[in-house]
PyMOL commands that place a pseudoatom at each C-alpha (Angstrom):
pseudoatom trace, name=CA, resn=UNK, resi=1, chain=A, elem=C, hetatm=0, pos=[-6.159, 21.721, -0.049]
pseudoatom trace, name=CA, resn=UNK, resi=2, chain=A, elem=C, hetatm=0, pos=[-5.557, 18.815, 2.155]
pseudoatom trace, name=CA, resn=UNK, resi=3, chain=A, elem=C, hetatm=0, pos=[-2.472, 16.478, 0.958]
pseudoatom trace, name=CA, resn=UNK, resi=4, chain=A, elem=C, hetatm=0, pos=[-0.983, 13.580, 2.894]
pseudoatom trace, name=CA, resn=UNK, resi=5, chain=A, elem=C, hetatm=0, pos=[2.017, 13.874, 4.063]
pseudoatom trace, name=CA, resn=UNK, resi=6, chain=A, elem=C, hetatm=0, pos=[3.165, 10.824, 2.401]
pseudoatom trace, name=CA, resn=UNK, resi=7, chain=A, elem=C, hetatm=0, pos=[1.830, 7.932, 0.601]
pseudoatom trace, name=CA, resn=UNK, resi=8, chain=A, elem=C, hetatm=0, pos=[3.211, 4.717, 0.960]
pseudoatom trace, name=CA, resn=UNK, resi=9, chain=A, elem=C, hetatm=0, pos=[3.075, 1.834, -2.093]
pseudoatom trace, name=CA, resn=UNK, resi=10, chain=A, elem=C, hetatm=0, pos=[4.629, -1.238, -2.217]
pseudoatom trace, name=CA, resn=UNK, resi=11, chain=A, elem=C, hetatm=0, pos=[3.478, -5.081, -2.187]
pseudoatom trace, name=CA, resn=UNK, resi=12, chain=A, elem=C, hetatm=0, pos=[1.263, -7.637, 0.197]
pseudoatom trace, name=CA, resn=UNK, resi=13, chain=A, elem=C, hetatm=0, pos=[3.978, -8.172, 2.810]
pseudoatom trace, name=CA, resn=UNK, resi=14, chain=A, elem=C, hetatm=0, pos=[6.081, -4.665, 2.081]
pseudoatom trace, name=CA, resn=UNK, resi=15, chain=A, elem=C, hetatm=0, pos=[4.852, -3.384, 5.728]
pseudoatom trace, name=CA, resn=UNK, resi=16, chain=A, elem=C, hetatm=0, pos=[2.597, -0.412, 4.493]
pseudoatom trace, name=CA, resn=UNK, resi=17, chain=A, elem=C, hetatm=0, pos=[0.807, -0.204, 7.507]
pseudoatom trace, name=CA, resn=UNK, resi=18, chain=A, elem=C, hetatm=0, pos=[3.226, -1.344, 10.231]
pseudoatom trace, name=CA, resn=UNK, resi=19, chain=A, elem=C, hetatm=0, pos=[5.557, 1.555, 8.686]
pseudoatom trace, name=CA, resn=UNK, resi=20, chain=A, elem=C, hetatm=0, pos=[2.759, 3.704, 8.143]
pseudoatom trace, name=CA, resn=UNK, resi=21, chain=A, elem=C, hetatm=0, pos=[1.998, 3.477, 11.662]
pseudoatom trace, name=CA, resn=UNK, resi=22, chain=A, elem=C, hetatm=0, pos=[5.588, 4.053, 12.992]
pseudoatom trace, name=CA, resn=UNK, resi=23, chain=A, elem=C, hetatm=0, pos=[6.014, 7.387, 10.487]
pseudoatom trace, name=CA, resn=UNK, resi=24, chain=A, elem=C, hetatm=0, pos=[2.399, 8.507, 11.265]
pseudoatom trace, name=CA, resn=UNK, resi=25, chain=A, elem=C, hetatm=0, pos=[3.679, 8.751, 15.036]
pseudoatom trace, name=CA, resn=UNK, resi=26, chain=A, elem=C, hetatm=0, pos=[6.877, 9.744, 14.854]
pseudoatom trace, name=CA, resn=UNK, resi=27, chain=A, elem=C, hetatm=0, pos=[5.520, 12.925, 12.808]
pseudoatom trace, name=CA, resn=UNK, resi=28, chain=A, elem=C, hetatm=0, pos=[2.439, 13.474, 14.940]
pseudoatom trace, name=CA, resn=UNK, resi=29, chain=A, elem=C, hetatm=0, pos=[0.102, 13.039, 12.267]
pseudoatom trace, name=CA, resn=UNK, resi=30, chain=A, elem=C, hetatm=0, pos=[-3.215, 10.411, 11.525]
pseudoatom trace, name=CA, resn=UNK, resi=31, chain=A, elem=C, hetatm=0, pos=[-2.436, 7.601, 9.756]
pseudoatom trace, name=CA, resn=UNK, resi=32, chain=A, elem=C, hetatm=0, pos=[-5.051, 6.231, 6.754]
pseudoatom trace, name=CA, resn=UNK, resi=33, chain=A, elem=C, hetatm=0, pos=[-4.928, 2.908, 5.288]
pseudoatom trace, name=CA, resn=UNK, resi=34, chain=A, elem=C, hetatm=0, pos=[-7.256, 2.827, 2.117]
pseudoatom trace, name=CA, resn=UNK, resi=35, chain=A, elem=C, hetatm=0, pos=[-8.116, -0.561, 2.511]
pseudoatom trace, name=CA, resn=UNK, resi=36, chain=A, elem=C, hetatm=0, pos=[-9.531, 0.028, 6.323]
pseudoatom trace, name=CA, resn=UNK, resi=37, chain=A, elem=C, hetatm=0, pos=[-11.870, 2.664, 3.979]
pseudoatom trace, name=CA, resn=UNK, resi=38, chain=A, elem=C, hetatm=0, pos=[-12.829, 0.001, 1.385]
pseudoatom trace, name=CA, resn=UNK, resi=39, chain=A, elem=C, hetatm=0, pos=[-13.732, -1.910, 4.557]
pseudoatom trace, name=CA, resn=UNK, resi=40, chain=A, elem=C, hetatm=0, pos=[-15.681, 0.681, 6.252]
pseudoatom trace, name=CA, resn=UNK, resi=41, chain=A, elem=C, hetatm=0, pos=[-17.342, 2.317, 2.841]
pseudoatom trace, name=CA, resn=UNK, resi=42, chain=A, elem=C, hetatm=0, pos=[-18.136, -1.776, 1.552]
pseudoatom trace, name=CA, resn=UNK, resi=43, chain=A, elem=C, hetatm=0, pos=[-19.374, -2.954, 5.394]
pseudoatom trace, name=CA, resn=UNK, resi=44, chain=A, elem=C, hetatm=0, pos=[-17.582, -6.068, 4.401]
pseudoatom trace, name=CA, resn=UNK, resi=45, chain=A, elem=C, hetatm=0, pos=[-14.009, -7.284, 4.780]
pseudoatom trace, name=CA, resn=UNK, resi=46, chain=A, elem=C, hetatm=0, pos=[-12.387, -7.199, 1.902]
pseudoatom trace, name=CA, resn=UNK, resi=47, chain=A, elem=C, hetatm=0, pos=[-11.728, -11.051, 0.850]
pseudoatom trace, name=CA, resn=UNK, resi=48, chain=A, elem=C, hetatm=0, pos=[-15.500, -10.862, 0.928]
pseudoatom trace, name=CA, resn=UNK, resi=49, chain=A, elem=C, hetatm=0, pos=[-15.745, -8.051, -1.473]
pseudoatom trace, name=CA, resn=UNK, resi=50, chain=A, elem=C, hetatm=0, pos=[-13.920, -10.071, -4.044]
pseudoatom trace, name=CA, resn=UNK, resi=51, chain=A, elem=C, hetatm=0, pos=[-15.742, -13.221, -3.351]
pseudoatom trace, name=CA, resn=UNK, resi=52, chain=A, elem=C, hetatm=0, pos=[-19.100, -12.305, -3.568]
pseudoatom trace, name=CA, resn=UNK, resi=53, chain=A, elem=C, hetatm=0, pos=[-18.847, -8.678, -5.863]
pseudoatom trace, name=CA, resn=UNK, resi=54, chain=A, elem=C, hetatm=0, pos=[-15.743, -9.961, -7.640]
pseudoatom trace, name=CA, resn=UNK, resi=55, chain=A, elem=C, hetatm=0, pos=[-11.972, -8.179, -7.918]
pseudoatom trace, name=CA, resn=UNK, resi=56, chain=A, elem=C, hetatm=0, pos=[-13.859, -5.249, -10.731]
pseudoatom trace, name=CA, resn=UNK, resi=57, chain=A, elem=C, hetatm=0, pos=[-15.519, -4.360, -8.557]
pseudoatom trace, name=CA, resn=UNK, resi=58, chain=A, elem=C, hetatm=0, pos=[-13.316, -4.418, -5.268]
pseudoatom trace, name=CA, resn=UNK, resi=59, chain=A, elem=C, hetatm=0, pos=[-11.318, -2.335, -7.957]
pseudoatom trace, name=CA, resn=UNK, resi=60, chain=A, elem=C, hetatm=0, pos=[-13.957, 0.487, -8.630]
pseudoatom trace, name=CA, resn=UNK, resi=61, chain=A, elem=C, hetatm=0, pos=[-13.789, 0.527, -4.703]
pseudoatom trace, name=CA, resn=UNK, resi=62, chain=A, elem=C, hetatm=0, pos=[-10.351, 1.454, -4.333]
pseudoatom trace, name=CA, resn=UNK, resi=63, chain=A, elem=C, hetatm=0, pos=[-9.926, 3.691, -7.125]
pseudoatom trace, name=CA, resn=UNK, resi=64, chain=A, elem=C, hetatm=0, pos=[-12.621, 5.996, -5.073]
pseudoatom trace, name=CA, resn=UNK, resi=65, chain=A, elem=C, hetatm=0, pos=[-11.375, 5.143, -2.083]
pseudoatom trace, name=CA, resn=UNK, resi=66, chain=A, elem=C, hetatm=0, pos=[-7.605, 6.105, -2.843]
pseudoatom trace, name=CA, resn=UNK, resi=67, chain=A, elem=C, hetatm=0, pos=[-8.793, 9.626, -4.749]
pseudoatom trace, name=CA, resn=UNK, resi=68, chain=A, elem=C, hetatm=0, pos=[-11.024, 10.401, -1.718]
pseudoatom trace, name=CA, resn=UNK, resi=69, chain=A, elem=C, hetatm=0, pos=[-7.981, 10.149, 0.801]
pseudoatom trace, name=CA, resn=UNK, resi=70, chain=A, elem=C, hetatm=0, pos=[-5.740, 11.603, -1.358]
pseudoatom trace, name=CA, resn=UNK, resi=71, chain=A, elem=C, hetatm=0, pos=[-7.963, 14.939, -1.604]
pseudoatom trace, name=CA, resn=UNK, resi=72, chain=A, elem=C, hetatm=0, pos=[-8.504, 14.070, 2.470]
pseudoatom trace, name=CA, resn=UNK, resi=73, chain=A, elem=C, hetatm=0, pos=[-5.528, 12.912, 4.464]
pseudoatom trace, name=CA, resn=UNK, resi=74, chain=A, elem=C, hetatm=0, pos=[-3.448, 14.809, 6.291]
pseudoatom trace, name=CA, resn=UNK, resi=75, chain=A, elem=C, hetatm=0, pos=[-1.512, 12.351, 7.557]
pseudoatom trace, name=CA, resn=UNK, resi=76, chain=A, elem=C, hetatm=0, pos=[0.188, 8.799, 6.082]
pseudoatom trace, name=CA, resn=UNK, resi=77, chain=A, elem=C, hetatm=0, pos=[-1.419, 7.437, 3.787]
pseudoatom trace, name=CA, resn=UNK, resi=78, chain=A, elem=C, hetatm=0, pos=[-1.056, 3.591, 2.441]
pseudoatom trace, name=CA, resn=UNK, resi=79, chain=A, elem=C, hetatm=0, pos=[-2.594, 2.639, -0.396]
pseudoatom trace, name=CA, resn=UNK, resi=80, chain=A, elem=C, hetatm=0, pos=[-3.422, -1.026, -1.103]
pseudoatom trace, name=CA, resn=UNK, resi=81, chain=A, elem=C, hetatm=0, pos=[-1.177, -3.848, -2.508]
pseudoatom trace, name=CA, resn=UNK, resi=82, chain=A, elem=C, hetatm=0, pos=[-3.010, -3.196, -6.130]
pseudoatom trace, name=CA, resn=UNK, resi=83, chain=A, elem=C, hetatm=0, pos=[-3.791, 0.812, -6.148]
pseudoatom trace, name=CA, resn=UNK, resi=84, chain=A, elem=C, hetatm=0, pos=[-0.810, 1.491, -8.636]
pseudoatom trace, name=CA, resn=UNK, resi=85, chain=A, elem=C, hetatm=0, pos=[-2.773, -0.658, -11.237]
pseudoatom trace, name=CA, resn=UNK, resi=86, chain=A, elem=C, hetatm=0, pos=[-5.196, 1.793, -12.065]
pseudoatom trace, name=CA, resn=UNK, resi=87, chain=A, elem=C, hetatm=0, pos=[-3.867, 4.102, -14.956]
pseudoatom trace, name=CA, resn=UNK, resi=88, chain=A, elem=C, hetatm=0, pos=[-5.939, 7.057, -13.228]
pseudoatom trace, name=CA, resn=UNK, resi=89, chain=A, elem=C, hetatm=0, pos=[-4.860, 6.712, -9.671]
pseudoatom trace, name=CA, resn=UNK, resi=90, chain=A, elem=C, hetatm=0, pos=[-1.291, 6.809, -10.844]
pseudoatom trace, name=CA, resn=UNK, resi=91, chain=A, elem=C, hetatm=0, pos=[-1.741, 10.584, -12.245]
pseudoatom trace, name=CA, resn=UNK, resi=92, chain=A, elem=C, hetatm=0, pos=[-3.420, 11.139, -8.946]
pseudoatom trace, name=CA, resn=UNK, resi=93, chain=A, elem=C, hetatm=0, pos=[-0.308, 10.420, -7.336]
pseudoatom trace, name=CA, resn=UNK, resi=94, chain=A, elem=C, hetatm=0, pos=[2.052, 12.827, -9.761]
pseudoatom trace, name=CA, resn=UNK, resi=95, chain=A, elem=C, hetatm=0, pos=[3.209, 16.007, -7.112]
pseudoatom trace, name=CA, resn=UNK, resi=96, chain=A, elem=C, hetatm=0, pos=[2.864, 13.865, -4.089]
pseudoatom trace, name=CA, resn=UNK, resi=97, chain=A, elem=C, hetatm=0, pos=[5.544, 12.237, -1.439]
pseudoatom trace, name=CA, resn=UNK, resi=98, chain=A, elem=C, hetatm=0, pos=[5.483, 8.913, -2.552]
pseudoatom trace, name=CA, resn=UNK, resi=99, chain=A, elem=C, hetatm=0, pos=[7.680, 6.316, -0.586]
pseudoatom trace, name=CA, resn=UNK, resi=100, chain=A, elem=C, hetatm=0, pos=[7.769, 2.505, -2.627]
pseudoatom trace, name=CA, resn=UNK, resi=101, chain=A, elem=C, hetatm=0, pos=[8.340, -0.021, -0.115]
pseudoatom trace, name=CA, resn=UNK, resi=102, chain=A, elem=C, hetatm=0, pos=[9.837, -2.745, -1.566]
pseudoatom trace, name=CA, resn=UNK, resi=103, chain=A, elem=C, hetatm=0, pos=[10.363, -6.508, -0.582]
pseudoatom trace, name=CA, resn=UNK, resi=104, chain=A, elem=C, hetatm=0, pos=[11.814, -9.610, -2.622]
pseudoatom trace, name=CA, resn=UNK, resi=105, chain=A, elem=C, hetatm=0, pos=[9.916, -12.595, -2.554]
pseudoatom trace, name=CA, resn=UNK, resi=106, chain=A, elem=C, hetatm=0, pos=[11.721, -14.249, 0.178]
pseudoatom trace, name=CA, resn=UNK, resi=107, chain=A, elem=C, hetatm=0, pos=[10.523, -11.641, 2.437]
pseudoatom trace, name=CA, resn=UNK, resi=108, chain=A, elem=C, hetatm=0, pos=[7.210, -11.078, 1.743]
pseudoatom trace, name=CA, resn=UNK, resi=109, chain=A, elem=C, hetatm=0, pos=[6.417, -14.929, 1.652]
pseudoatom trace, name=CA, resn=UNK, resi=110, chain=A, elem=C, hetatm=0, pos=[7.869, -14.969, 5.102]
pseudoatom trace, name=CA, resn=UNK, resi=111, chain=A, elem=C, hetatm=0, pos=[5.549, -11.899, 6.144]
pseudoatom trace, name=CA, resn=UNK, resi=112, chain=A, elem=C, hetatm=0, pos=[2.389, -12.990, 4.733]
pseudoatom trace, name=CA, resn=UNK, resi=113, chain=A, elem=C, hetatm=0, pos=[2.411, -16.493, 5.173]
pseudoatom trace, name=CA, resn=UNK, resi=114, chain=A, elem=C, hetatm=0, pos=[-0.121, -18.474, 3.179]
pseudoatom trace, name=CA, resn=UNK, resi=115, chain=A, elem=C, hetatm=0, pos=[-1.879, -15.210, 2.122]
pseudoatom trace, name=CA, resn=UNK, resi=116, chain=A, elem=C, hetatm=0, pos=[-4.834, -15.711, 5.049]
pseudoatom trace, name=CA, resn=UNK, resi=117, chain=A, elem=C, hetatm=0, pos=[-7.427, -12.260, 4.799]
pseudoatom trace, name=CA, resn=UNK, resi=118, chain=A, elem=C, hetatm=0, pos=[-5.528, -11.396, 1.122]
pseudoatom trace, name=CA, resn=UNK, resi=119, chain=A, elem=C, hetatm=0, pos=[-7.845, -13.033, -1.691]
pseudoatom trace, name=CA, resn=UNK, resi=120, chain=A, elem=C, hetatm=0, pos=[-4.935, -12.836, -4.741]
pseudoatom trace, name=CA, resn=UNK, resi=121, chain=A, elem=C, hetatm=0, pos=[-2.716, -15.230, -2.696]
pseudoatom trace, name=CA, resn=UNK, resi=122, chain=A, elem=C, hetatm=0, pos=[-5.100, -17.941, -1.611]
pseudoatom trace, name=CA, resn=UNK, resi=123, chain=A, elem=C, hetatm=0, pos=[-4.058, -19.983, -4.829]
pseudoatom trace, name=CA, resn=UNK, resi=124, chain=A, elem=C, hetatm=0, pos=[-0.282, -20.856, -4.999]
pseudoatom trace, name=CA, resn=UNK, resi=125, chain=A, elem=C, hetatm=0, pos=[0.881, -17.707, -2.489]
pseudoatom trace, name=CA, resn=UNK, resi=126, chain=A, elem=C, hetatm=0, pos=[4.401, -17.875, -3.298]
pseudoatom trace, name=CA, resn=UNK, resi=127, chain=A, elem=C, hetatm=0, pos=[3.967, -18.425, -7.431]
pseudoatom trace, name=CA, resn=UNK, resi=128, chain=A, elem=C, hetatm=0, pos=[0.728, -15.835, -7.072]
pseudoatom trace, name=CA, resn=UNK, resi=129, chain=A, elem=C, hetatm=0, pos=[3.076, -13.214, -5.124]
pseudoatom trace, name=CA, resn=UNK, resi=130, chain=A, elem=C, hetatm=0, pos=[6.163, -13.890, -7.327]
pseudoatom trace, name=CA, resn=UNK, resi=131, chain=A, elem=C, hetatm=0, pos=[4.022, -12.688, -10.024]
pseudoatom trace, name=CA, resn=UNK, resi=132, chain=A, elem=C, hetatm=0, pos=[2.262, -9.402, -7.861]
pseudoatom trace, name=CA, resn=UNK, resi=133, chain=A, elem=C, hetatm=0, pos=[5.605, -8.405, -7.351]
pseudoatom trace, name=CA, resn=UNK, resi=134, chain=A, elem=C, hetatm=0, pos=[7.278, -8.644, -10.939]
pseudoatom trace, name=CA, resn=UNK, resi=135, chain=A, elem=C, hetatm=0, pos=[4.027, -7.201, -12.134]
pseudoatom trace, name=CA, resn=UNK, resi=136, chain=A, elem=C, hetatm=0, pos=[3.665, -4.305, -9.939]
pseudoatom trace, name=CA, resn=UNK, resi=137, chain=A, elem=C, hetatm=0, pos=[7.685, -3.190, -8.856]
pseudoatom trace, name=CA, resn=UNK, resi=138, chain=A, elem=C, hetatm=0, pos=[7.432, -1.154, -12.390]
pseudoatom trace, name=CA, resn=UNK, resi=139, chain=A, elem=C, hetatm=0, pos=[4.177, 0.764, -11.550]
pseudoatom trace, name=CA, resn=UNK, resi=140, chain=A, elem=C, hetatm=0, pos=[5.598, 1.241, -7.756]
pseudoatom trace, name=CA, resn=UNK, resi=141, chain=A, elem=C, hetatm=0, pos=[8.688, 2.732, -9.499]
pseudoatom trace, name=CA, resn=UNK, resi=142, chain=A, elem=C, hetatm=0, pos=[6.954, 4.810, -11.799]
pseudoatom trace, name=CA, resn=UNK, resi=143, chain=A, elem=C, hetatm=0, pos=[5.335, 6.672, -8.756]
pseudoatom trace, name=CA, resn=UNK, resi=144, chain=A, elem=C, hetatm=0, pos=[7.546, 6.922, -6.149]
pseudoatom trace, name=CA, resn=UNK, resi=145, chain=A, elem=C, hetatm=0, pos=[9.358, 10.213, -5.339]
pseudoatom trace, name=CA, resn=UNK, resi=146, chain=A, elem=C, hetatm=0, pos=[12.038, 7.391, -2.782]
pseudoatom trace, name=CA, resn=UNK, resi=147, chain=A, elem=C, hetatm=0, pos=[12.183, 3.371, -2.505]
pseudoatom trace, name=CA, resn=UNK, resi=148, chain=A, elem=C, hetatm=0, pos=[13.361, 2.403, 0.500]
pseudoatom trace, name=CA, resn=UNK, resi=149, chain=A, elem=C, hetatm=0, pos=[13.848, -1.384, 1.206]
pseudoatom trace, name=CA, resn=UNK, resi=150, chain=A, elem=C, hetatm=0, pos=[12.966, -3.561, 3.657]
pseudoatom trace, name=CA, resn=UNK, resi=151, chain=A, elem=C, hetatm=0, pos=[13.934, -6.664, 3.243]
pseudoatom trace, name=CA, resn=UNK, resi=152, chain=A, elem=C, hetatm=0, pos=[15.704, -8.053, 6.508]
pseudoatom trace, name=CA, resn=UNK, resi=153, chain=A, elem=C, hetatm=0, pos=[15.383, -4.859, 7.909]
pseudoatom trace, name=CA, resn=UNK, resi=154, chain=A, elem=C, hetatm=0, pos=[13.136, -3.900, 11.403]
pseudoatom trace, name=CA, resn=UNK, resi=155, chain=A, elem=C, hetatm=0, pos=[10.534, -1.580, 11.140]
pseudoatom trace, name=CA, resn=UNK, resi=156, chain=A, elem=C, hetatm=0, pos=[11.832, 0.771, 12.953]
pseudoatom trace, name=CA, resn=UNK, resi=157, chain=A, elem=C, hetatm=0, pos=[15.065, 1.521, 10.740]
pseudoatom trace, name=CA, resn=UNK, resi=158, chain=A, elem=C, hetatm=0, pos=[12.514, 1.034, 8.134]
pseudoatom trace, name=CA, resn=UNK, resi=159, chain=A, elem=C, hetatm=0, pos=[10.669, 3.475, 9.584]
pseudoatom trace, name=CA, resn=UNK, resi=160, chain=A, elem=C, hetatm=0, pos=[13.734, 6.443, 10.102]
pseudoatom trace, name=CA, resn=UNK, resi=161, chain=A, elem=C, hetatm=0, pos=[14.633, 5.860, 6.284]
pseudoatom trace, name=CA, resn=UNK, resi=162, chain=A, elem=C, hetatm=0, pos=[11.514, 6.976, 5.270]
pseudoatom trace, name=CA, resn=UNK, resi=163, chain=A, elem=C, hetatm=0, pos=[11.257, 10.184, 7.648]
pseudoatom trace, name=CA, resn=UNK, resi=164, chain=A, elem=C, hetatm=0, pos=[14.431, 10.981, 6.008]
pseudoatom trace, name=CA, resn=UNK, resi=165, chain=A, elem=C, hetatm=0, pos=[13.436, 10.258, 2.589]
pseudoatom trace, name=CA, resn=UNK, resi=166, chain=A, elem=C, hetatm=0, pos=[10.207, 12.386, 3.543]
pseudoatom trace, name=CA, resn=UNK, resi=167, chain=A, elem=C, hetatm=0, pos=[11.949, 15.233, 5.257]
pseudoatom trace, name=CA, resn=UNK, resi=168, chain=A, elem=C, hetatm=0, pos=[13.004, 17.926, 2.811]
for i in range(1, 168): cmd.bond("trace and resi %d" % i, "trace and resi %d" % (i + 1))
show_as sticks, trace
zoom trace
């Protein structure tokens, strides 16, 4: 069976993909994003998706999406911002490397500016993302097998921390 090598969680603005990117190299190995699937599967970006199909169904999306990689990747995966809400695609994650990538507010207002491309955070981005984040940090927790953080941190020390939270 195929497994990723790791899965990375964490919020809008964490750096799943920059990180994802950096680890995916320095290992040698593909990196996925599910949301680039949603994309690709939906032929339509995603703020589209929840515009005109609405956030259920961006949601029924990304549950397939995220089982499909996870029984397909052989590389790093990242899951989107809201994956860890589903109850199902959190027991999909039990027995595999999960790294939480977490950011305070500060932070990920800084890195995702006034939510441009992210359709939860076109309203109020810094209320909307203070509430993401104390929503979500106890799903990410309940997942993740390491939590590394990255606030004020560059990717690529980001990066090393998680190759050594990977490696065993």
């Amino acid at each position: 069976m195929t497994r990723p090598v790791c899965v990375l969680v964490g919020p809008p603005g964490a750096g799943k993909t920059t990180i994802g990117m950096l680890v995916a190299e320095s290992l040698r190995v593909p990196f996925r994003d599910t949301d680039a699937d949603i994309v690709a599967v939906a032929g339509k970006e995603i703020p589209d998706i929840f515009i005109e199909d609405g956030e259920d169904a961006f949601r029924a999306l990304e549950r397939t999406a995220v089982a499909a990689a996870l029984e397909s990747c052989d590389g790093v995966l990242a899951l989107g911002g809201g994956a860890v809400l589903a109850a199902e695609t959190r027991v999909l994650l039990e027995g595999h490397t999960v790294v939480y990538l977490s950011v305070e507010l500060a932070d990920a207002v800084n890195r995702v500016g006034l939510g441009a491309g992210r359709p939860l955070l076109t309203v109020n981005p810094r209320a909307t993302l203070k509430y993401l984040l104390d929503q979500r940090r106890p799903l990410y927790e309940e997942v993740a097998t390491a939590i590394v953080r990255t606030d004020g941190r560059p990717p690529a020390e980001i990066a090393d921390e998680v190759l050594a939270a990977i490696r065993p």
